[in-house]
Structure formats: structure tokens, C-alpha cells
ROKELUM-779198 format. One record per atom (N, C-alpha, C, O, CB): residue number from 1; chain; atom name; z, y, x negated. Coordinates in nm, 4 decimals. Glycine has a CB too. Example, Ala and Ser with C-alpha at 12.3 -4.5 7.8 and 13.67 -1.06 7.14 Angstrom:
ATOM  pator  lopa  pake        up     north      east
ATOM      1     A     N    0.7800   -0.5690   -1.3190
ATOM      1     A    CA    0.7800   -0.4500   -1.2300
ATOM      1     A     C    0.7800   -0.3300   -1.3200
ATOM      1     A     O    0.8465   -0.3319   -1.4236
ATOM      1     A    CB    0.9046   -0.4473   -1.1308
ATOM      2     A     N    0.7080   -0.2250   -1.2850
ATOM      2     A    CA    0.7140   -0.1060   -1.3670
ATOM      2     A     C    0.7870    0.0030   -1.2900
ATOM      2     A     O    0.8039    0.1138   -1.3409
ATOM      2     A    CB    0.5725   -0.0598   -1.4084
! end
This chain:
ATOM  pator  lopa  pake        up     north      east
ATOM      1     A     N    2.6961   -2.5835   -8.6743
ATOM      1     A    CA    2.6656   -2.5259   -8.5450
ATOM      1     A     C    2.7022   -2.3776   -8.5484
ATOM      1     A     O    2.8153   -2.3569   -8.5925
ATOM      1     A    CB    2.7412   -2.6004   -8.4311
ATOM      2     A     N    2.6345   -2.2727   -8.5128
ATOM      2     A    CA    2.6585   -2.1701   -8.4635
ATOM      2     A     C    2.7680   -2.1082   -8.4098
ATOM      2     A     O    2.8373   -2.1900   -8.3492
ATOM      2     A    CB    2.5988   -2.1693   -8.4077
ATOM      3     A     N    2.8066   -2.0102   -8.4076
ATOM      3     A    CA    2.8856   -1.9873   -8.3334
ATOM      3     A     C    2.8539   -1.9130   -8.2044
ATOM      3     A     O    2.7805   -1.8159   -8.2230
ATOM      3     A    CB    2.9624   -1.9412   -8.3995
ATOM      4     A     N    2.8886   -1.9327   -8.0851
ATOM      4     A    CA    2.8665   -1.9186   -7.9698
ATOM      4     A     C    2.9492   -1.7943   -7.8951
ATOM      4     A     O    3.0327   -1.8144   -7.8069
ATOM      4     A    CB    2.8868   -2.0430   -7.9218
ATOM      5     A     N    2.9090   -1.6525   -7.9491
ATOM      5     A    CA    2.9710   -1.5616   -7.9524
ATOM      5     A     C    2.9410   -1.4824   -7.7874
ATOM      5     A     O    2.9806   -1.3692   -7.7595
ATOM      5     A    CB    2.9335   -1.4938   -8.0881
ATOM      6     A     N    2.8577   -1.5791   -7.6869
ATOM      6     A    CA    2.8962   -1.5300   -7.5694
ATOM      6     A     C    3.0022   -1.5457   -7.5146
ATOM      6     A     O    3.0579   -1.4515   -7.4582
ATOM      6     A    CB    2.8344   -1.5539   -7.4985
ATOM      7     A     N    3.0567   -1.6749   -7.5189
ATOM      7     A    CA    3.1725   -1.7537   -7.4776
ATOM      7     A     C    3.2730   -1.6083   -7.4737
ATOM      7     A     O    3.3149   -1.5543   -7.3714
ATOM      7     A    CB    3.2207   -1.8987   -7.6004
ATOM      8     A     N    3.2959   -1.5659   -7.6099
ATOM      8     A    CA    3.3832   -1.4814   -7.6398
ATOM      8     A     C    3.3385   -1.3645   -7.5736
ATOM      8     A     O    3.4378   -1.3126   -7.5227
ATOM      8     A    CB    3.4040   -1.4707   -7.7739
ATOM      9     A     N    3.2138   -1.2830   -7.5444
ATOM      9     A    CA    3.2230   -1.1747   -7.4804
ATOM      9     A     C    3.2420   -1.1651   -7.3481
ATOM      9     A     O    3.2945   -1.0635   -7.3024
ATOM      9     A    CB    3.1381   -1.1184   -7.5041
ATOM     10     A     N    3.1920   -1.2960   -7.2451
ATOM     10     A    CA    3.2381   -1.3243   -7.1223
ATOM     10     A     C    3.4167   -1.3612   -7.0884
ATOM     10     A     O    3.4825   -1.3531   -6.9847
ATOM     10     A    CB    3.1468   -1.4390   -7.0904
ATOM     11     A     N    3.4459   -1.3962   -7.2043
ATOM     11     A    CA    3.5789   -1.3759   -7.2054
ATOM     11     A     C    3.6720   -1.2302   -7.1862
ATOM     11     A     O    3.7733   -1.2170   -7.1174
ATOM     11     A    CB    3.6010   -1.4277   -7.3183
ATOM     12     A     N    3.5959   -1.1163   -7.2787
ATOM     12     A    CA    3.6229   -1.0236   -7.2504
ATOM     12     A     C    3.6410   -0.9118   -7.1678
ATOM     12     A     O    3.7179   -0.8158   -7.1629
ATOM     12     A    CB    3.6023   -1.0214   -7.2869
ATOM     13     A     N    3.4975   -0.9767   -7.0724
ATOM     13     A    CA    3.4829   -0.9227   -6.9507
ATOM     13     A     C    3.5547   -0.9544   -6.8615
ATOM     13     A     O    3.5871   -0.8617   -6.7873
ATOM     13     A    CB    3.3851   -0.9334   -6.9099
ATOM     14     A     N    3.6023   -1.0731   -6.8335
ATOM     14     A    CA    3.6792   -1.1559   -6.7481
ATOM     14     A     C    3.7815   -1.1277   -6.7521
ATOM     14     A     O    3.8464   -1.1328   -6.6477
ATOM     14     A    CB    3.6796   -1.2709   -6.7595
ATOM     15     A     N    3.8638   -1.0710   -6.9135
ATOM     15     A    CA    3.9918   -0.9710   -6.9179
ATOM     15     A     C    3.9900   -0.8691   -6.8474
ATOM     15     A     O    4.0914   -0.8432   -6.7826
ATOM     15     A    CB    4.0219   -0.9168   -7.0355
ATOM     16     A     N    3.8709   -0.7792   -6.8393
ATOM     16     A    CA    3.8698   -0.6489   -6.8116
ATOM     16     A     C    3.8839   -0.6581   -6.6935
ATOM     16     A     O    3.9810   -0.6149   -6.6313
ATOM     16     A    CB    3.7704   -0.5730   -6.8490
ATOM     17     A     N    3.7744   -0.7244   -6.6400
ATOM     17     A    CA    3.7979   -0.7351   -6.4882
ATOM     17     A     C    3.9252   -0.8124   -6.4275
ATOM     17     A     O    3.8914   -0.8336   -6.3111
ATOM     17     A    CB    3.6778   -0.8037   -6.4321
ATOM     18     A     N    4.0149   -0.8494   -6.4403
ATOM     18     A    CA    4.1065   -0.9511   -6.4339
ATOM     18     A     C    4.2189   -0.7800   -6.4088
ATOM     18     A     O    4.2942   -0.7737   -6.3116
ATOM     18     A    CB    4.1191   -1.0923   -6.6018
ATOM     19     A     N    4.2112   -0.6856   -6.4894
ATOM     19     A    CA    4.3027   -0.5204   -6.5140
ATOM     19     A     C    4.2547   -0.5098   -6.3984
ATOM     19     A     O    4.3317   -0.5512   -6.3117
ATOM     19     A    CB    4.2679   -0.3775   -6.6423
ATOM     20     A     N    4.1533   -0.4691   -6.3600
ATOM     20     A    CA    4.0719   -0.3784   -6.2361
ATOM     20     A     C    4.0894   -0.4009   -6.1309
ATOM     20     A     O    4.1290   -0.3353   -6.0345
ATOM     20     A    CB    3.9443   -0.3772   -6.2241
ATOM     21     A     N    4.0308   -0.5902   -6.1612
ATOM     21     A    CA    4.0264   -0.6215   -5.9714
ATOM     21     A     C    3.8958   -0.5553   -5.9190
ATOM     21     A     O    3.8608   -0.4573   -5.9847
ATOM     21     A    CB    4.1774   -0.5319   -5.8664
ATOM     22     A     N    3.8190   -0.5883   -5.8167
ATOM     22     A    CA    3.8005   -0.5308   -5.7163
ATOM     22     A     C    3.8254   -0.5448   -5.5776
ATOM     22     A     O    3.7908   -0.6593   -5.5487
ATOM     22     A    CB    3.7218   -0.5202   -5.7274
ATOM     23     A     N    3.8715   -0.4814   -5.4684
ATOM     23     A    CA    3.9348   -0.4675   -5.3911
ATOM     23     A     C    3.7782   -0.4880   -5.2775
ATOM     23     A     O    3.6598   -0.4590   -5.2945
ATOM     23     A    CB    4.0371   -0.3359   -5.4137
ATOM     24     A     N    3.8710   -0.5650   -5.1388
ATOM     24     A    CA    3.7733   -0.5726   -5.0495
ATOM     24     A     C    3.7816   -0.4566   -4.9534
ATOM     24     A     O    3.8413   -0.4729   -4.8470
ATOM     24     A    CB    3.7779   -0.6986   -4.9850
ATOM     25     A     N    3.7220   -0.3322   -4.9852
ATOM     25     A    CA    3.7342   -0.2197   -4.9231
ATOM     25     A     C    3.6195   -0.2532   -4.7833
ATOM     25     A     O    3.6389   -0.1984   -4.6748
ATOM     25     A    CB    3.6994   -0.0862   -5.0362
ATOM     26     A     N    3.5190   -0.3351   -4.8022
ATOM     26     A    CA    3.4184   -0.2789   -4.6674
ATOM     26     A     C    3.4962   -0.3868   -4.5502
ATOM     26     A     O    3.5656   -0.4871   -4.5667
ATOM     26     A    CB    3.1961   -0.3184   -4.6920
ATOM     27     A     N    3.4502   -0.3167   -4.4298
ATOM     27     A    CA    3.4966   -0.4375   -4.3365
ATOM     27     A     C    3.3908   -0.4514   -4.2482
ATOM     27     A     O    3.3188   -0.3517   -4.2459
ATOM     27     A    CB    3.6346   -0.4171   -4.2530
ATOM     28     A     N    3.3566   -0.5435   -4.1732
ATOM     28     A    CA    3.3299   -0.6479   -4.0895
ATOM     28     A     C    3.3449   -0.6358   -3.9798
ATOM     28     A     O    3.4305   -0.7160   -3.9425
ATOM     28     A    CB    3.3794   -0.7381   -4.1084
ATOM     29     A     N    3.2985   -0.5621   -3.8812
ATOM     29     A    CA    3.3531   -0.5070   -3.7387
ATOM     29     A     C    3.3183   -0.6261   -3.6621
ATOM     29     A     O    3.4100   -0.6828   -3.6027
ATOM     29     A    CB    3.2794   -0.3580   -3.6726
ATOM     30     A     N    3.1972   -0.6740   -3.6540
ATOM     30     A    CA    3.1999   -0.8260   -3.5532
ATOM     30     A     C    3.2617   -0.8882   -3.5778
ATOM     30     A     O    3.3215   -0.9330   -3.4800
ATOM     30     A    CB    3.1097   -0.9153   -3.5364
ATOM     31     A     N    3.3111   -0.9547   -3.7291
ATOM     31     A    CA    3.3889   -1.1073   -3.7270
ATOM     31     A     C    3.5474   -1.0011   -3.7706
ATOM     31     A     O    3.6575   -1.0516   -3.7485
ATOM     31     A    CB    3.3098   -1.2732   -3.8914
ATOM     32     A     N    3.5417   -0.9155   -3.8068
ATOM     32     A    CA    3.6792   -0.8459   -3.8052
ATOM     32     A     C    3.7573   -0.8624   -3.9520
ATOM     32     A     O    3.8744   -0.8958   -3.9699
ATOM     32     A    CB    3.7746   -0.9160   -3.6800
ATOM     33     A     N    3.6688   -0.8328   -4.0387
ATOM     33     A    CA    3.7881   -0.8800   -4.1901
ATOM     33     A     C    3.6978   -0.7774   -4.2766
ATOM     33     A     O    3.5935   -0.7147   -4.2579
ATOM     33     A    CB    3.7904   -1.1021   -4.2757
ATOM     34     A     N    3.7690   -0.7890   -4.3556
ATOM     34     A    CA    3.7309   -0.6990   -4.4973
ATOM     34     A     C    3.6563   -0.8238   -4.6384
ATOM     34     A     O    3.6796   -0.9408   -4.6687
ATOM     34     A    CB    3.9265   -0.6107   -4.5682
ATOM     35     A     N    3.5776   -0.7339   -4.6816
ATOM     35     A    CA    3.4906   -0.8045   -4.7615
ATOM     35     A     C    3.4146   -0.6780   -4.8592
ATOM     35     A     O    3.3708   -0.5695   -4.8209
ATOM     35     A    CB    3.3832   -0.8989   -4.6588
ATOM     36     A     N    3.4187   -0.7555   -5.0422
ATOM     36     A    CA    3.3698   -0.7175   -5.1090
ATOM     36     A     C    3.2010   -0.6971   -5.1247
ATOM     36     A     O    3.1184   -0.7844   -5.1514
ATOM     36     A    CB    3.4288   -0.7681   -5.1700
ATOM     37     A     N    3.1824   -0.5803   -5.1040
ATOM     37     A    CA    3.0377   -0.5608   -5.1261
ATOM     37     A     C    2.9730   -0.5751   -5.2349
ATOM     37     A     O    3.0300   -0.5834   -5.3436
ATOM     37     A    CB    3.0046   -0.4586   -5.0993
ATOM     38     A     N    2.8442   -0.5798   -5.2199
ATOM     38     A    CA    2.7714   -0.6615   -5.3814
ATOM     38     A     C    2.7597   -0.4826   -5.4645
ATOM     38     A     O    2.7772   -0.4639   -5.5849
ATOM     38     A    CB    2.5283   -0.7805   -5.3467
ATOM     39     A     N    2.7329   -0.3933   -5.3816
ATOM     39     A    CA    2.7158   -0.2685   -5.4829
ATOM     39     A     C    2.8915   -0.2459   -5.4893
ATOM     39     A     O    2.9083   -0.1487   -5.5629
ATOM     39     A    CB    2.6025   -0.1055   -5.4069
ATOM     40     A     N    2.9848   -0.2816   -5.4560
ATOM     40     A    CA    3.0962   -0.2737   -5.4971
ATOM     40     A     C    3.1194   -0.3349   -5.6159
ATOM     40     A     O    3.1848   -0.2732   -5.6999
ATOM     40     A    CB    3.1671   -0.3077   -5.4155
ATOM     41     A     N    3.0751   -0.4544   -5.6423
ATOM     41     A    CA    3.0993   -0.5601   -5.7875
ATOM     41     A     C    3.0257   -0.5409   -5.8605
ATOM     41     A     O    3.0346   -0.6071   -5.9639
ATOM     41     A    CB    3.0916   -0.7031   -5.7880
ATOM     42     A     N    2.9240   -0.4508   -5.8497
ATOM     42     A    CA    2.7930   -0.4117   -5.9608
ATOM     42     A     C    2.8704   -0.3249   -6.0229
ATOM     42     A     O    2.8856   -0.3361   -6.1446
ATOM     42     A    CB    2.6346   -0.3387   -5.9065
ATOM     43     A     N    2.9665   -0.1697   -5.9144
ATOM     43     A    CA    2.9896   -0.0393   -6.0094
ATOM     43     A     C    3.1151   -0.1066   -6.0433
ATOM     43     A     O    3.1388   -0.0534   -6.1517
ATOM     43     A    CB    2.9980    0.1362   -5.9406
ATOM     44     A     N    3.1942   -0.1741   -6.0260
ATOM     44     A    CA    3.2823   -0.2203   -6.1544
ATOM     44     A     C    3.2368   -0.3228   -6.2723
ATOM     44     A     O    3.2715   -0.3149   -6.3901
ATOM     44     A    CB    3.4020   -0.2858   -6.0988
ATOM     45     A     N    3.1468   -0.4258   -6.2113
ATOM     45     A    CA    3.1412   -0.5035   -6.3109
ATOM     45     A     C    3.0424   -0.4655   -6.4172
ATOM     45     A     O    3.0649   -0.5025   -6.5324
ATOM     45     A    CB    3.1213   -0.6221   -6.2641
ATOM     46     A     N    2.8870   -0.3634   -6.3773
ATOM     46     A    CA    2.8698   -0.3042   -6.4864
ATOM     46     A     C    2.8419   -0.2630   -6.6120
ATOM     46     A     O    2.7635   -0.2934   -6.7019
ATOM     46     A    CB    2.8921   -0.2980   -6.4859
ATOM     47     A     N    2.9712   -0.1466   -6.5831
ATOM     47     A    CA    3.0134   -0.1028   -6.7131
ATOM     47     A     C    3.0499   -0.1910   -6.7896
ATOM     47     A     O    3.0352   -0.1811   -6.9114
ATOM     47     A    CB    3.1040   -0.0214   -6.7146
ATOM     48     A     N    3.1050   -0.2950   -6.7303
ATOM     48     A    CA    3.2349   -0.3696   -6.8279
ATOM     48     A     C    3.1151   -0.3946   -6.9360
ATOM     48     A     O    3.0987   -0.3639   -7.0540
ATOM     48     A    CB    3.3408   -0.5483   -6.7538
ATOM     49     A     N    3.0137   -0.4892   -6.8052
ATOM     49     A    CA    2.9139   -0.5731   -6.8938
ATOM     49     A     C    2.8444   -0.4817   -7.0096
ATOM     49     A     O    2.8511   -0.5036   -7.1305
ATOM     49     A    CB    2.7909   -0.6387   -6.7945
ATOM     50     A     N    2.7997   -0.4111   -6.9675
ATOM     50     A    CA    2.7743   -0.2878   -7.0978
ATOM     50     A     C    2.8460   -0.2515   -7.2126
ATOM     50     A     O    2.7957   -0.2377   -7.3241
ATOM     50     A    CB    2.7759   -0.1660   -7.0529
ATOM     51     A     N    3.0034   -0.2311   -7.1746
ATOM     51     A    CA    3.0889   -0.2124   -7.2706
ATOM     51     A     C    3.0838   -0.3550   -7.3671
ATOM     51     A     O    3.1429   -0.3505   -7.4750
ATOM     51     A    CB    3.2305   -0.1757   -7.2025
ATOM     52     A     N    3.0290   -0.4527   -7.3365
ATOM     52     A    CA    3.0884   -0.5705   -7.3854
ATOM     52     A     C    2.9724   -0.6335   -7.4744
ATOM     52     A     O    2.9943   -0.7017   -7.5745
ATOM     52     A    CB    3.1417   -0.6673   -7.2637
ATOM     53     A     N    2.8652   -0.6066   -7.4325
ATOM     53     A    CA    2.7002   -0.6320   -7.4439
ATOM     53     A     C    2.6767   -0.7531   -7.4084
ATOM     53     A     O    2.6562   -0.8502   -7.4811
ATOM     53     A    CB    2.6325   -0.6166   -7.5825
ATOM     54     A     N    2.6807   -0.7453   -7.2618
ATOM     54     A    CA    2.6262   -0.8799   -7.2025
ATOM     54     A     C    2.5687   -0.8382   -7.0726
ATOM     54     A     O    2.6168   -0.7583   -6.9922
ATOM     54     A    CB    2.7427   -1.0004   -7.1806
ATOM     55     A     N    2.4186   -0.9288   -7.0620
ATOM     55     A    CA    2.3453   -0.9201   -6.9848
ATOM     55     A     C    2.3316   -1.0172   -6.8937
ATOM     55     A     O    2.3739   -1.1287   -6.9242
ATOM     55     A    CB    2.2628   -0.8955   -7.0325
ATOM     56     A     N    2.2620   -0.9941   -6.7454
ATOM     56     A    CA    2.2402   -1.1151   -6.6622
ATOM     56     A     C    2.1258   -1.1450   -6.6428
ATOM     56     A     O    2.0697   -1.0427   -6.6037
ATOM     56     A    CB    2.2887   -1.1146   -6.5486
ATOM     57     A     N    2.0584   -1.2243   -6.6471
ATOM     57     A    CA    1.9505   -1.2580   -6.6426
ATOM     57     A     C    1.9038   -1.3478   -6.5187
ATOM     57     A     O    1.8807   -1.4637   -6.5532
ATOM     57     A    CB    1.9363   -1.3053   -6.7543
ATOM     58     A     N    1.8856   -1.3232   -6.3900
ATOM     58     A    CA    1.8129   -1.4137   -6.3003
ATOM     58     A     C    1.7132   -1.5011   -6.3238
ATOM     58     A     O    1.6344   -1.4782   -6.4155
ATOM     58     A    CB    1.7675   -1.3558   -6.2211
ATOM     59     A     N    1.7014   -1.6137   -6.2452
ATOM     59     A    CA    1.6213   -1.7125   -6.2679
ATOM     59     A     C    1.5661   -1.7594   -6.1142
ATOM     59     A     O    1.6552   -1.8179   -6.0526
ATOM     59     A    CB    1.7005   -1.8223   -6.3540
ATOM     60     A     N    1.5014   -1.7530   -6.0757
ATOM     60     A    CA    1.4599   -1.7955   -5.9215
ATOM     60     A     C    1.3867   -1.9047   -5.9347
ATOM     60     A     O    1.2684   -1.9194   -5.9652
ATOM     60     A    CB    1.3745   -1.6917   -5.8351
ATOM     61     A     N    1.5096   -2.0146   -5.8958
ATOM     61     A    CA    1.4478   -2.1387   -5.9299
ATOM     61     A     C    1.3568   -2.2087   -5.7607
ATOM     61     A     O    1.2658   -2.2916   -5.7623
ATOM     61     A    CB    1.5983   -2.2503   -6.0001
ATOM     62     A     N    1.4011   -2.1614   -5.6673
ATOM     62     A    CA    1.3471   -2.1816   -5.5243
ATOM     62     A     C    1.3522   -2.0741   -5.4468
ATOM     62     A     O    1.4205   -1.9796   -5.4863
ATOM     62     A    CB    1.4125   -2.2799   -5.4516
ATOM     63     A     N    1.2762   -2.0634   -5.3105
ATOM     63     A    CA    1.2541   -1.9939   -5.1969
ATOM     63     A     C    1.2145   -2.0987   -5.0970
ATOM     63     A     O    1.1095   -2.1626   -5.1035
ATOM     63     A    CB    1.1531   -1.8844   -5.2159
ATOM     64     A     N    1.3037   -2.1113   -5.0066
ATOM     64     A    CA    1.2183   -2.1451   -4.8542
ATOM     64     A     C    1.2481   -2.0657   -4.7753
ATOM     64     A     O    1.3514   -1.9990   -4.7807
ATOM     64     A    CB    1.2396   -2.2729   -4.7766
ATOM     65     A     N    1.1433   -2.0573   -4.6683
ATOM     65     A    CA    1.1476   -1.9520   -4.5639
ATOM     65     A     C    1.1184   -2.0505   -4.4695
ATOM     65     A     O    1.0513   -2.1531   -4.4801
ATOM     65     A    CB    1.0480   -1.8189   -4.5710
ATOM     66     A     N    1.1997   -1.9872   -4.3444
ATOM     66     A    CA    1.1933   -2.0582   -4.2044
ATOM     66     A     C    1.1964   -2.0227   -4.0555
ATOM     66     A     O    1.2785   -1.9361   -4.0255
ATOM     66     A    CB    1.2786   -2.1258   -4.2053
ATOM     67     A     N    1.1487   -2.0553   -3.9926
ATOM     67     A    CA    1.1755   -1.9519   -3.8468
ATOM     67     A     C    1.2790   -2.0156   -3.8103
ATOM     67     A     O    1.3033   -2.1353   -3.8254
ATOM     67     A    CB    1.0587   -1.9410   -3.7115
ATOM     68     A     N    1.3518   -1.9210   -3.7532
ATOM     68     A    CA    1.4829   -1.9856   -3.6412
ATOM     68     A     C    1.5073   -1.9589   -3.5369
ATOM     68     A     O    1.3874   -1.9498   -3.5103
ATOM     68     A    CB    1.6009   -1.9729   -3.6635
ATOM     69     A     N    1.5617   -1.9318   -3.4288
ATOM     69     A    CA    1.6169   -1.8978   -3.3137
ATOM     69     A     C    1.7867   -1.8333   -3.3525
ATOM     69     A     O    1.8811   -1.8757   -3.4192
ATOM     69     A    CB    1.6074   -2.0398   -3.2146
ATOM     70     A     N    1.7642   -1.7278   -3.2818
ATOM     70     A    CA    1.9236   -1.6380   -3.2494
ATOM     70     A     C    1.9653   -1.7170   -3.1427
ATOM     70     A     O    1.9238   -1.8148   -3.0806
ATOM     70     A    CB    1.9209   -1.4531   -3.1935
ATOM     71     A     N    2.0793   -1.6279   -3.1420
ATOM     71     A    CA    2.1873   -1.7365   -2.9971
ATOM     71     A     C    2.1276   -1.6598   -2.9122
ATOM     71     A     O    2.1496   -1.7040   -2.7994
ATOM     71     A    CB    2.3994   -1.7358   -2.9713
ATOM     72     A     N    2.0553   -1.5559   -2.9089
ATOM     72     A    CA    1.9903   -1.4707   -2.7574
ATOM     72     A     C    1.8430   -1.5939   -2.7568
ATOM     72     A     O    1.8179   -1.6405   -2.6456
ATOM     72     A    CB    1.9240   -1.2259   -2.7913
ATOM     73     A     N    1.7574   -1.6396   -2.8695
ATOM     73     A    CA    1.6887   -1.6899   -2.8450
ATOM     73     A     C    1.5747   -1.6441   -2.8759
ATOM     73     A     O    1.4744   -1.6985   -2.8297
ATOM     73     A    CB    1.7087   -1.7145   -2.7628
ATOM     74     A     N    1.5644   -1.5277   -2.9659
ATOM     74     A    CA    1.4787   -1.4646   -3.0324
ATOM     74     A     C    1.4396   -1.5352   -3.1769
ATOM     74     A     O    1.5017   -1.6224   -3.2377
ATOM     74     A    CB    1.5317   -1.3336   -3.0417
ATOM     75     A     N    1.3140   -1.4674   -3.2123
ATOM     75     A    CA    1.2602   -1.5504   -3.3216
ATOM     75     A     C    1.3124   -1.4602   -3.4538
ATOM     75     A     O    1.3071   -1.3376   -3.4444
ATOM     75     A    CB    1.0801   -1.5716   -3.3092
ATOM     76     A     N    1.3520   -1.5089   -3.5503
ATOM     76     A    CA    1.4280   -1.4893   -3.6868
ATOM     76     A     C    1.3703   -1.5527   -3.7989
ATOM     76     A     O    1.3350   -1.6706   -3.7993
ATOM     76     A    CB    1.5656   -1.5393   -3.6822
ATOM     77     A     N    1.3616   -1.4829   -3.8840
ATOM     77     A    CA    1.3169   -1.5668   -4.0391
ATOM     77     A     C    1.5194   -1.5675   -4.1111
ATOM     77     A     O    1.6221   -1.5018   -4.0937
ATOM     77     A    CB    1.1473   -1.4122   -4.1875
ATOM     78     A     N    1.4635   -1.7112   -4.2085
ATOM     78     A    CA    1.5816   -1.7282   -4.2439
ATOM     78     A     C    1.5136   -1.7713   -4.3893
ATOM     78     A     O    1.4136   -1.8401   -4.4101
ATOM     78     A    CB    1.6798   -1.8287   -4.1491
ATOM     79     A     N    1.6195   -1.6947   -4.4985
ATOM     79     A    CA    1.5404   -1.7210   -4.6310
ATOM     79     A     C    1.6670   -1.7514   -4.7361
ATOM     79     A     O    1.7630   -1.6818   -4.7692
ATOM     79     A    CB    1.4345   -1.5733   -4.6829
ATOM     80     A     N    1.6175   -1.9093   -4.7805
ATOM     80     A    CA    1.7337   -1.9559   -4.8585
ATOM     80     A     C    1.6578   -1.9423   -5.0398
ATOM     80     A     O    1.5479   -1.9946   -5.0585
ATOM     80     A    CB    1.7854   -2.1470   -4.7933
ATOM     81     A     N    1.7183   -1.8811   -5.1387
ATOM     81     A    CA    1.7152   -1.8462   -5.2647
ATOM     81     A     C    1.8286   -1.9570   -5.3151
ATOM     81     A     O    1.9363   -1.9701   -5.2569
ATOM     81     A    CB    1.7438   -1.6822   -5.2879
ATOM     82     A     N    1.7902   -2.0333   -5.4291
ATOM     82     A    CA    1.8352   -2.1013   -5.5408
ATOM     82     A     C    1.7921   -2.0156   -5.6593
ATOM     82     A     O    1.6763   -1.9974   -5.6968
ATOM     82     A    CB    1.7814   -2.2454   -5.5456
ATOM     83     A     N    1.9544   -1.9433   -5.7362
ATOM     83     A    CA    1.8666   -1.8668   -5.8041
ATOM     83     A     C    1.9341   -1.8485   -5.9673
ATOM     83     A     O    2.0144   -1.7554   -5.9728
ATOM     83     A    CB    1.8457   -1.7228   -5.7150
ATOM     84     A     N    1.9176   -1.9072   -6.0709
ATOM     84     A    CA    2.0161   -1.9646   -6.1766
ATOM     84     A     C    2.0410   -1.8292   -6.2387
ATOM     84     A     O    1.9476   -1.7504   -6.2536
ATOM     84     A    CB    1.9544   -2.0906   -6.2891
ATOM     85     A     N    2.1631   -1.8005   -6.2749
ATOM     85     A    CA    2.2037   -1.6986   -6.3959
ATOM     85     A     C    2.1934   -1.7160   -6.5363
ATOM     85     A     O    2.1951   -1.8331   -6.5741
ATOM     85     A    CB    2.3278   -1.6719   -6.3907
ATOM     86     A     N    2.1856   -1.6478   -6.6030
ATOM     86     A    CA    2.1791   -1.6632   -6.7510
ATOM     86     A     C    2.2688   -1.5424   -6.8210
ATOM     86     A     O    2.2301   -1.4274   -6.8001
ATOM     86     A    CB    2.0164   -1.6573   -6.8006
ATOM     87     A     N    2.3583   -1.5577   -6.8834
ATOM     87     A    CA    2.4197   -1.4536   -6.9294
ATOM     87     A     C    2.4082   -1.4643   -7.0914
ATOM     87     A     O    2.4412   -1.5689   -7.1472
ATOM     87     A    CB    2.5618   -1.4498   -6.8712
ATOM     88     A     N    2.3469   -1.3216   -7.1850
ATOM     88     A    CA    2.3346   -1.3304   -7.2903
ATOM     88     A     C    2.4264   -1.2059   -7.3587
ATOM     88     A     O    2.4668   -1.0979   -7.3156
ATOM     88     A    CB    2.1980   -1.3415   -7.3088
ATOM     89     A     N    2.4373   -1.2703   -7.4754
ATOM     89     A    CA    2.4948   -1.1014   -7.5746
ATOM     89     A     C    2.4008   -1.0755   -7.6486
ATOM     89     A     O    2.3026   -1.1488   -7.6598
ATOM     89     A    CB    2.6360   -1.0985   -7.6921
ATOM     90     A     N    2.4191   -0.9550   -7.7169
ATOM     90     A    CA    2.3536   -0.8913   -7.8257
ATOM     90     A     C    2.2843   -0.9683   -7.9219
ATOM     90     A     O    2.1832   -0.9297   -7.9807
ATOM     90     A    CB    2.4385   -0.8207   -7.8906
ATOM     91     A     N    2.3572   -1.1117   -7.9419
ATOM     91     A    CA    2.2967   -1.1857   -8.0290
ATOM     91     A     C    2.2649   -1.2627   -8.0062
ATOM     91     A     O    2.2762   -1.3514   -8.0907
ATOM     91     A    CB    2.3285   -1.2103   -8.1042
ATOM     92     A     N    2.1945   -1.2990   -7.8675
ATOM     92     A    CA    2.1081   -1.3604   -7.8254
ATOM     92     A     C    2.1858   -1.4932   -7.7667
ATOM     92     A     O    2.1314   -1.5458   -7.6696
ATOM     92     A    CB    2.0055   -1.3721   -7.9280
ATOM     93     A     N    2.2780   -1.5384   -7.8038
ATOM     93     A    CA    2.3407   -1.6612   -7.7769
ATOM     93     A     C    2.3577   -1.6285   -7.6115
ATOM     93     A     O    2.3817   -1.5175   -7.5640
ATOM     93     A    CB    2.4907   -1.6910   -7.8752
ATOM     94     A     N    2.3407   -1.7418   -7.5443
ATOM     94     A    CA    2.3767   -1.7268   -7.3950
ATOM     94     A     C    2.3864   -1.8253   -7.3324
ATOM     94     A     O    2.3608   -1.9294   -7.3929
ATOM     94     A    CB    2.3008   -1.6601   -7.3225
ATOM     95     A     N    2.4260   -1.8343   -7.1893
ATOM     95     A    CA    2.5105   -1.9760   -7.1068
ATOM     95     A     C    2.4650   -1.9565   -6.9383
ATOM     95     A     O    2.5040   -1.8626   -6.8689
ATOM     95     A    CB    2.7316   -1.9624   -7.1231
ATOM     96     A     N    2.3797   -2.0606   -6.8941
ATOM     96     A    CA    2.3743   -2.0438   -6.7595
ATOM     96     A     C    2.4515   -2.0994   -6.7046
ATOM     96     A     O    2.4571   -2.0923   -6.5818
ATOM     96     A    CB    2.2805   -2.0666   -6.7069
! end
């Protein structure tokens, strides 16, 4: 069997980021809390992934779309994504 040399670079990343952290700097004025933003976990996570040579690969395995009602009672689309990851290295080996 091969050796499965993503294992090991997602490992690495998971070190790096594990030093860093990212911090929940944005906040939430209606429900009142602080929360990590997705372009917050991109500019740290990244580089790492670059430094490390590992890629993500989306998979959009579903979409439904739906009308809903707000609590005022207005009409709303609501859109649920099932959407698989794939993470590869340089040498092609990879793990969803």
C-alpha cells in the first residue's frame, strides 16, 4: 500500500494552525456574540495550506431551494448546500 502522505500534511497544518488560532474578532449585534468569519479562516488558513501543499477541493453534492416566510411574514428564499470536501497534496493522495 502506498503511503498516504496527506494524512501527514493535514497534520501539519493542524499544527500550524493549532500556534495561531484564530480569534472570533467579528461580532453579532442582533444575537450579541462574537464569531469567526469565513474570510477570517481563509487569511489564516491559506497560507498555511500553501505552505504545506494542500488543496481543497469542493464537491456540491445537493441544492434545494425553498420559499419561506420571515417572522414579519415576508417572502424569503432559503437555500440548503450539501457540499463534500476533498483535500489533496502535491502528490495527489487525498481524503474527503
Amino acid at each position: 500500500m502506498s503511503e498516504k502522505t496527506i494524512f501527514k500534511k493535514l497534520l501539519a497544518v493542524q499544527s500550524d494552525l493549532s500556534q495561531m488560532g484564530i480569534g472570533k474578532s467579528e461580532w453579532n449585534d442582533f444575537s450579541k456574540y462574537n464569531f469567526r468569519g469565513i474570510d477570517q479562516v481563509y487569511q489564516v488558513l491559506s497560507p498555511i495550506l500553501v505552505n504545506h501543499g494542500v488543496i481543497i477541493m469542493p464537491n456540491v453534492q445537493s441544492v434545494e431551494l425553498s420559499e419561506v416566510k420571515t417572522s414579519g411574514g415576508k417572502s424569503s428564499c432559503r437555500a440548503v448546500a450539501s457540499v463534500e470536501y476533498h483535500f489533496f497534496d502535491e502528490s495527489g493522495n487525498s481524503i474527503a
